[in-house]
C-alpha positions in Angstrom: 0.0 0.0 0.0 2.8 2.3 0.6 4.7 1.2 -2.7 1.5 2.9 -4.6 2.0 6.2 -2.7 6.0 6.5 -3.2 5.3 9.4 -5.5 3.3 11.6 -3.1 5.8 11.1 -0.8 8.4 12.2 -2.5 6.1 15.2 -3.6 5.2 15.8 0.1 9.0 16.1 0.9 9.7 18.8 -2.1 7.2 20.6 -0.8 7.8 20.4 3.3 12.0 21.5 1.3 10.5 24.2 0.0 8.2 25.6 3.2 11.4 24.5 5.7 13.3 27.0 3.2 10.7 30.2 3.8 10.7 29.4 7.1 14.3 29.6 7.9 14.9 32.6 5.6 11.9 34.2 7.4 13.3 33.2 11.0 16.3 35.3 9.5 14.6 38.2 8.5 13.3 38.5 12.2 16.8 37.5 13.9 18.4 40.4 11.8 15.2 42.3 12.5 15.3 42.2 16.0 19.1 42.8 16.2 18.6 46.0 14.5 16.5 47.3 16.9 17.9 46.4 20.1 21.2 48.4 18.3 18.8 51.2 17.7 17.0 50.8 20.8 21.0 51.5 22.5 21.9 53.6 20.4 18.5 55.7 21.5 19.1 55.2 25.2 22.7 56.8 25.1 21.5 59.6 22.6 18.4 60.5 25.6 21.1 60.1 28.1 23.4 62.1 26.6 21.5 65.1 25.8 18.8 65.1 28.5 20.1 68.3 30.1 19.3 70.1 26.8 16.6 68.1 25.3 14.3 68.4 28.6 14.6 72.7 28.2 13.5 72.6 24.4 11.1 70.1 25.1 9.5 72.5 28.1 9.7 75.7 26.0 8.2 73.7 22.9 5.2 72.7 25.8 5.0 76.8 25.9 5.5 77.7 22.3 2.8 75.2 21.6 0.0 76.3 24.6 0.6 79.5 23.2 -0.1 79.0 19.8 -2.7 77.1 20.7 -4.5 79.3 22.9 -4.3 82.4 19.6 -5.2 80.1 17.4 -8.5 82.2 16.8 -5.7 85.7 16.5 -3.9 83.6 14.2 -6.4 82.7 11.9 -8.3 85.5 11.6 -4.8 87.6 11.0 -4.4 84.9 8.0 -7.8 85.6 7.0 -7.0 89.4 6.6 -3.7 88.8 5.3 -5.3 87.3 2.3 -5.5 90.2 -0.7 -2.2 91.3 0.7 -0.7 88.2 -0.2 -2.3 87.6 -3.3 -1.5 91.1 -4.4 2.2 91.1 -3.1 3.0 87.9 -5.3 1.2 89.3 -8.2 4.0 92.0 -7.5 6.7 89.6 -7.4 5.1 87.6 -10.6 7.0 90.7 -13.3 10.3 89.1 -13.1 13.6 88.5 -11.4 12.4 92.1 -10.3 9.6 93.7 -8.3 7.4 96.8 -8.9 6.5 98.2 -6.3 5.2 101.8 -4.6 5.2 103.2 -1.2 3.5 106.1 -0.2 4.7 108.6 1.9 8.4 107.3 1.7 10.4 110.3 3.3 13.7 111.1 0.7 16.4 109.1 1.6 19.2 111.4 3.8 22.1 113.1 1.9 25.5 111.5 3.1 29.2 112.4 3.0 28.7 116.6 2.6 26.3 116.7 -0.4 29.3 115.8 -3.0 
């Protein structure tokens, strides 16, 4: 009876070869994997412990940057509102050229130097 099934044994084999092979090229994957990030995972550890006296100030005035900006967010968006034509109009400005036109009213003379020569 087992004579008969020589061939789907064999076939069973190749097959088990071939799912043995992903298996150990995936257990690899995750070996290398997991090496890398316990190396990261150090190399994180010293970089905290290295710069925690100046990390722990920016992060604290970011906290304060960020509450502040934050609590004007209404300012701030209404300023962007109204900034709006100025924008538009300014880049229309800059859109002549490597040059800009340009025309400011009011704009006192500029002050003679060096004696009038």
């Amino acid at each position: 009876m087992l004579g008969d099934r020589d061939q789907d044994i064999v076939k069973l084999m190749k097959q088990a070869d071939i799912l043995f092979t992903a298996l150990t090229g995936r257990r690899e994957a995750i070996h290398d994997l997991l090496v890398s990030t316990t190396t990261m995972s150090q190399e994180l550890q010293a970089l905290v412990r290295d710069t925690k006296a100046d990390l722990a100030p920016a992060l604290t005035q970011l906290d304060t940057v960020v509450k502040t900006l934050l609590k004007n967010q209404d300012n701030l968006d209404e300023s962007l509102r109204l900034m709006a034509p100025f924008y538009r109009l300014f880049a229309s400005t800059l859109g002549n050229g490597p040059w800009f036109d340009t025309w400011i009213v009011n704009l006192p003379p500029p002050p003679q130097l060096g004696g009038g020569r």
